[in-house]
VOGU-3710 file (C-alpha; in Angstrom, 3 decimals, decimal comma):
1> xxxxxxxxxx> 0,000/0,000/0,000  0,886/3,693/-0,513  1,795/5,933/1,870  1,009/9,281/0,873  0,465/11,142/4,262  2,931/13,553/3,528  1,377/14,733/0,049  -0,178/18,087/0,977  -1,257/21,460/-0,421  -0,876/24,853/0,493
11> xxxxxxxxxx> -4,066/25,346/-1,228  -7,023/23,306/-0,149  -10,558/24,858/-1,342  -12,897/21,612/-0,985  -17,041/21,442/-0,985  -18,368/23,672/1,223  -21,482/22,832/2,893  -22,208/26,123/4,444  -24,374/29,396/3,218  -24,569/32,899/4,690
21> xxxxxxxxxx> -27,967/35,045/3,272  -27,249/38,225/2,764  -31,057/40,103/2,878  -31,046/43,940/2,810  -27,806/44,882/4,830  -28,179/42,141/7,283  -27,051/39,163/8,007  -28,754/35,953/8,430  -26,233/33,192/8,251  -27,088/29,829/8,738
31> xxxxxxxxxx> -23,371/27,245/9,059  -23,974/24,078/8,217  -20,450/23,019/9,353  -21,269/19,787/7,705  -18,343/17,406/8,253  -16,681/14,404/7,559  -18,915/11,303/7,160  -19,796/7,676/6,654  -18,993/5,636/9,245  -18,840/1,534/9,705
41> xxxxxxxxxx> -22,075/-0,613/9,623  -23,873/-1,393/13,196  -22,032/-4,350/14,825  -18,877/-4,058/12,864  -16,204/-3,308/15,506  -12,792/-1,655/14,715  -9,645/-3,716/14,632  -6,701/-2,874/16,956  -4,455/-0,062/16,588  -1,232/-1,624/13,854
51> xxxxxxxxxx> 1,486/-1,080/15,333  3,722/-1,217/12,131  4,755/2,115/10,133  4,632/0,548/6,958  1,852/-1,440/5,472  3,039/-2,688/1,893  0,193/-5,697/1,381  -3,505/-5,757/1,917  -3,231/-8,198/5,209  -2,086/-6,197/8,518
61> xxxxxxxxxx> -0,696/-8,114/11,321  -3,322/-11,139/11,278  -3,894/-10,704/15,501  -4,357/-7,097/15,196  -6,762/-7,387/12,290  -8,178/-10,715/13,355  -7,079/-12,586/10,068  -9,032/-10,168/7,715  -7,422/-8,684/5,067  -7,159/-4,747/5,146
71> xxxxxxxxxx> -8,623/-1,867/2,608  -7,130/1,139/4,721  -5,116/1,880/8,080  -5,977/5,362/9,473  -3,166/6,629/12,181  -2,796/2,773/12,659  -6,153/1,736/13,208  -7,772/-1,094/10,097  -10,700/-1,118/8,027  -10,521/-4,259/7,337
81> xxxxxxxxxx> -12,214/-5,721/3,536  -15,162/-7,121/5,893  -16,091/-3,818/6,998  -15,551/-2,465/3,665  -17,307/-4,704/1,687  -20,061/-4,082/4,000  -20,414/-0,488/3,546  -20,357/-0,427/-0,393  -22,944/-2,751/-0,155  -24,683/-1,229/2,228
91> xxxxxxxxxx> -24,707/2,326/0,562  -26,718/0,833/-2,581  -25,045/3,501/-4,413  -27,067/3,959/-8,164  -26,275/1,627/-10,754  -25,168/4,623/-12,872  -22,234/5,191/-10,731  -19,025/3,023/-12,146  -18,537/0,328/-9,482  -14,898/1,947/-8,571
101> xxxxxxxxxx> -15,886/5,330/-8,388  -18,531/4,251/-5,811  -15,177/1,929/-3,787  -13,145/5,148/-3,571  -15,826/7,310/-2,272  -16,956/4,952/0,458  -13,344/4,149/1,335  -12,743/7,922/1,830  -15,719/8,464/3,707  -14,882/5,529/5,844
111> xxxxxxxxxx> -10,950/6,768/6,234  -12,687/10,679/7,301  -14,967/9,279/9,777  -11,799/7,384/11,911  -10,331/10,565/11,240  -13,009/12,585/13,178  -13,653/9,553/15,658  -10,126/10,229/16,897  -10,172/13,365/17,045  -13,357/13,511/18,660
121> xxxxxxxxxx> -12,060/10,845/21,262  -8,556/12,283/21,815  -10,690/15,980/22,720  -13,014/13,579/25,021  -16,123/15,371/23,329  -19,541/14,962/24,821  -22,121/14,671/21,524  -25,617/16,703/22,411  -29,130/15,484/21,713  -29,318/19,476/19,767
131> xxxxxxxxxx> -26,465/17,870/17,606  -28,224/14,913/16,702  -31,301/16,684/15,785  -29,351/18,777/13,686  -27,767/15,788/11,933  -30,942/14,096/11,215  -32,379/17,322/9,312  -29,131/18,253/7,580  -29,383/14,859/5,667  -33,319/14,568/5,260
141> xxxxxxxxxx> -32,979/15,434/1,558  -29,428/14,139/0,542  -30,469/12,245/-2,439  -27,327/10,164/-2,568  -28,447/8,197/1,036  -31,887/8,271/0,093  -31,441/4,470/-1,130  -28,819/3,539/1,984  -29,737/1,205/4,574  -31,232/3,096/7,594
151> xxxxxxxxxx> -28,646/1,671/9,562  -26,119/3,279/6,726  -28,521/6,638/7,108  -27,923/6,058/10,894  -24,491/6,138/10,558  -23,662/9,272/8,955  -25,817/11,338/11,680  -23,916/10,174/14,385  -21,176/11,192/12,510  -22,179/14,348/11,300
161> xxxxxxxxxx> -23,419/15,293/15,094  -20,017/14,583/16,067  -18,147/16,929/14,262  -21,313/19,585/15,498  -19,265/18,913/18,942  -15,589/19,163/17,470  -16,519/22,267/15,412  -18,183/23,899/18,707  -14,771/22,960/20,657  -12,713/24,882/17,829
171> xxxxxxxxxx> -14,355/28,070/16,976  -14,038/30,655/19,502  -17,066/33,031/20,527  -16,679/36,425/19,002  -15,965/39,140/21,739  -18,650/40,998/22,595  -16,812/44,058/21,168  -17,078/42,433/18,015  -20,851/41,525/17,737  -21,926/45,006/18,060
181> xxxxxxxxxx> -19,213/46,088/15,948  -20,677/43,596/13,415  -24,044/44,552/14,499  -23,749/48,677/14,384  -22,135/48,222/10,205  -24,964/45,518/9,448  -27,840/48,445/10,549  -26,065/51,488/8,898  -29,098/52,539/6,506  -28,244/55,261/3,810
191> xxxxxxxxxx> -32,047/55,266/2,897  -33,316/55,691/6,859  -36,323/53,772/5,502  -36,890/50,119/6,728  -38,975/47,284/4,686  -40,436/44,447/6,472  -41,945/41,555/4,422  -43,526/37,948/4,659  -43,712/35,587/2,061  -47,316/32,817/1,332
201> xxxxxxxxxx> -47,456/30,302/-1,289  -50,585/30,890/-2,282  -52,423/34,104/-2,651  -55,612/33,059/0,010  -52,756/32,764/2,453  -51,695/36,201/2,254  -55,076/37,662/2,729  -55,803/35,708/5,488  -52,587/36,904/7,086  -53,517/40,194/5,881
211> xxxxxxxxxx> -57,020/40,307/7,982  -55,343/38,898/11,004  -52,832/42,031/10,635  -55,545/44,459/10,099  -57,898/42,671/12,963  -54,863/43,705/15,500  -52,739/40,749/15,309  -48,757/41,796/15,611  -46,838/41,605/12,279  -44,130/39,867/13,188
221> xxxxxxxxxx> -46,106/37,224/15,010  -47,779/36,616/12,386  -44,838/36,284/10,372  -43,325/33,527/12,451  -45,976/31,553/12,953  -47,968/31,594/9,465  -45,678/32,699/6,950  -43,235/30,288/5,022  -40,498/31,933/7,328  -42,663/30,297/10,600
231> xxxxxxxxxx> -40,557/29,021/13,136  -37,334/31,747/12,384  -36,382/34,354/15,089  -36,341/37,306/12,781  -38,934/36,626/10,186  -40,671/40,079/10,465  -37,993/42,004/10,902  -37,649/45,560/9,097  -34,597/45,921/6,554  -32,925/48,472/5,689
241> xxxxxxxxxx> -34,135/49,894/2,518  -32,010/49,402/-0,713  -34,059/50,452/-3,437  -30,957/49,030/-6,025  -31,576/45,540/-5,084  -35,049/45,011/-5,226  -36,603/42,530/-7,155  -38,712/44,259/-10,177  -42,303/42,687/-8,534  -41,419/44,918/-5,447
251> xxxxxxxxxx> -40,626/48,610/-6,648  -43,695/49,164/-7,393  -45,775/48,141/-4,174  -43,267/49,711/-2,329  -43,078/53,498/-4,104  -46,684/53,230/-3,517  -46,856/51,851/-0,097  -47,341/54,555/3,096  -44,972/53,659/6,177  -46,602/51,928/9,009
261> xxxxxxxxxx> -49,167/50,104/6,752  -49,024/46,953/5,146  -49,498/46,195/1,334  -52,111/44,627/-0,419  -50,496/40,678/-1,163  -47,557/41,029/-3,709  -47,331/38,690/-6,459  -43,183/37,561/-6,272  -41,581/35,133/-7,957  -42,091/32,401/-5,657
271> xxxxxxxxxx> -45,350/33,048/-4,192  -47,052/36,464/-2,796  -45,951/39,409/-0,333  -47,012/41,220/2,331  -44,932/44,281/2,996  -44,445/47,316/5,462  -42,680/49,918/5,151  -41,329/52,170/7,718  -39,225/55,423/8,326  -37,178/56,066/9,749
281> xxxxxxxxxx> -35,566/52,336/10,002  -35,373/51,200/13,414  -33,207/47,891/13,251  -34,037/45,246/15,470  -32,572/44,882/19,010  -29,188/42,831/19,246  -30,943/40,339/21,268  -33,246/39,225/18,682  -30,047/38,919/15,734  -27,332/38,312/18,182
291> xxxxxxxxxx> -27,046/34,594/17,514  -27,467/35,127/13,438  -24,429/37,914/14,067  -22,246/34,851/16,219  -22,784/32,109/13,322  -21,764/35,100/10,646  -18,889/36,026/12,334  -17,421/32,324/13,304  -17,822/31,482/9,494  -15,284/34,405/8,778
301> xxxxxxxxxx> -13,158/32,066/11,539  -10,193/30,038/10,069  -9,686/27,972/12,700  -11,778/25,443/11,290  -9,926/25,765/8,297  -6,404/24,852/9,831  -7,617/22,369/11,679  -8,810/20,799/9,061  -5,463/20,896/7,088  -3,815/19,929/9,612
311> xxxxxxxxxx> -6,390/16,626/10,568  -6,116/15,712/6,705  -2,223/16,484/6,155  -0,840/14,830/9,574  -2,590/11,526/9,027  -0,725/8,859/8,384  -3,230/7,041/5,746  -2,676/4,016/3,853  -4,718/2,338/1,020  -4,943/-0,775/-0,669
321> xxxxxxxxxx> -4,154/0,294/-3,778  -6,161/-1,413/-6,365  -8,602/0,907/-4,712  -6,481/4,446/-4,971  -4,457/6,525/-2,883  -5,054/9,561/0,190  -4,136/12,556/-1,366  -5,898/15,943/-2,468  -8,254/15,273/-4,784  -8,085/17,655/-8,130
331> xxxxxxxxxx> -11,305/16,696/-9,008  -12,627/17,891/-5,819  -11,368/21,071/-5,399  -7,879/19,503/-3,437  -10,145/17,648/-0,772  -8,426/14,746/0,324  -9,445/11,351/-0,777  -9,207/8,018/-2,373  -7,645/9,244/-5,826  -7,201/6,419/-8,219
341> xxxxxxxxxx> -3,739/5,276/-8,770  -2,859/5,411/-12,650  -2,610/2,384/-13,880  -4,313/0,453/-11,163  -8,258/1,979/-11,736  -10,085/4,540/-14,290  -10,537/8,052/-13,050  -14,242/8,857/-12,085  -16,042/11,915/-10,956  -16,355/10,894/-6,730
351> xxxxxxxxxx> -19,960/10,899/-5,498  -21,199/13,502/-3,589  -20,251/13,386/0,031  -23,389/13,659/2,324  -20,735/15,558/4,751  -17,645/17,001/5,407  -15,263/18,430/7,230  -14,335/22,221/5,760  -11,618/24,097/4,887  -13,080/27,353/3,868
361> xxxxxxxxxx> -11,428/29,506/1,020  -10,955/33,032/2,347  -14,063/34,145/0,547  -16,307/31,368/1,917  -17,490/30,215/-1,805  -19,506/27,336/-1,572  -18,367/25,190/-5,158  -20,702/21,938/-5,550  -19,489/18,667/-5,938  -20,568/16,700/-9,249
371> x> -23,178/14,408/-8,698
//
């Protein structure tokens, strides 16, 4: 097997599963600090740590691997062919999807999730029931596991809630002096006029809201509780006004509208709008955005970033390889992964990874991997 844990770059800009919405000078950011993923199948325990520094055939150290052979060794620790097998099986990856393309991409996502089990275990991490939660939504509708064994499915939420906990133990809270710094440049409003909007599928939906509104219900309740926003801690919230980015439906309604009352439903591109305007703009208290202004501010955080580099480079990863090698993947924007090994398999485009663990480009792009 190769050993190729010393192949790095200075220039890592992998899949990003993150996005920060920018609305009308404010920010609402929303991290999805995916991470890492796919883990072993239920019941299939991992072999002992080998205690050699070179593996150079499949089969490592029969008593440490308990006579299986091996498809990787991760900072000494097997995945044996047992396990392996198990998993591509397991995965029922689409038929569409050349047979090796679909080995590589479960043997990295096998090698990244020992990665982030040791580093969760050497940080003695405690995972949260908030972190599972978020796990199971974050892969709801990932279309690549929507044919996985649940137990597969299973898998890659406990996995995804544990890097939740590593990310949370390496990002830093911004200072206080920096969220209303952050806060203060996000509410500077040229226009001192503030726009405050909800959004219905359908047009009865609006009106109904619209009678509540004008019955003396609050907007902004209603806006979080029957609005396609319901359930967000700032749907409702006035804007500040830039009248050079508004959509074409809105300049209209809103030259015409008179502050303090709201509009007549909106037909918008993706349904129908209530607005309000206001003046002047009153932004809303800190309390209500602090937490939006915390996740905005960690994503500008590299810490993730060279941890990451430094998880990925340091490891000392070998792989069998008729199946590739570890190294940064040019296919996938120099994440590291199973690359084929000229010679030994054809190149193929890797399957999308359900999760992952970041390194952010300084301008926190977010490039899609090919399906």
């Amino acid at each position: 097997m190769n050993d190729d844990s010393n192949d790095q770059t200075n220039d890592l800009r992998p899949p990003v599963r993150a996005s920060v919405t920018m609305s009308v000078r404010s920010i609402v950011a929303t991290v999805v600090a995916a991470v890492l993923t796919i883990g072993f199948g239920a019941g299939l325990a991992l072999s002992k740590r080998d205690k050699s520094d070179s593996v150079k055939h499949p089969k490592v150290h029969a008593a440490d691997a308990g006579g299986s052979e091996v498809t990787a060794t991760v900072n000494g620790v097997a995945i044996t062919r047992v396990q392996f097998d198990a998993l591509v099986k397991s995965l029922h990856a689409p038929k569409n999807i050349a047979a090796d393309v679909v080995r590589r991409s479960v043997a990295t996502q096998a090698i990244e999730r020992l990665l982030i089990q040791q580093a969760i275990d050497e940080r003695k991490l405690r995972v949260t029931p908030a972190d599972t939660a978020a796990a199971k939504t974050a892969i709801q509708n990932d279309q690549t596991l929507q044919t996985a064994d649940p137990t597969y499915r299973g898998l890659v939420i406990v996995t995804q809630a544990n890097v939740a906990a590593l990310i949370r133990s390496i990002r830093t809270v911004p200072s206080e002096a920096a969220i209303r710094a952050a806060y203060s440049k996000q509410n500077a409003c040229v226009s001192n006029k503030g726009l405050a909007g909800m959004q219905f599928t359908t047009r009865a939906e609006a009106v109904a809201a619209l009678n509540s509104i004008r019955g003396g219900e609050d907007f902004v309740k209603i806006a979080r509780t029957k609005s396609l926003a319901k359930g967000s801690a700032t749907a409702g919230n006035s804007n500040c006004l830039d009248e050079a980015t508004l959509p074409a439906e809105l300049v209209k309604p809103i030259k015409n509208a008179q502050p303090g009352v709201v509009t007549e439903p909106v037909k918008y591109s993706t349904g129908y709008a209530l607005l309000k305007l206001s003046t002047p703009f009153v932004p809303p208290p800190l309390s209500e955005v602090r937490a939006q202004i915390i996740a905005a501010l960690q994503q500008q955080d590299q810490s993730v970033s060279i941890f990451a580099k430094k998880l990925y480079g340091e490891a000392v990863v070998k792989v069998d390889p008729t199946i590739g090698t570890w190294k940064p993947d040019p296919q996938n924007q120099g994440q590291f992964g199973v690359v084929a090994i000229p010679g030994n398999a054809p190149k193929g485009t890797p399957i999308s990874r359900p999760t992952q663990l970041s390194v952010q480009n300084e301008r926190h792009s977010a490039p899609k991997v090919k399906p």
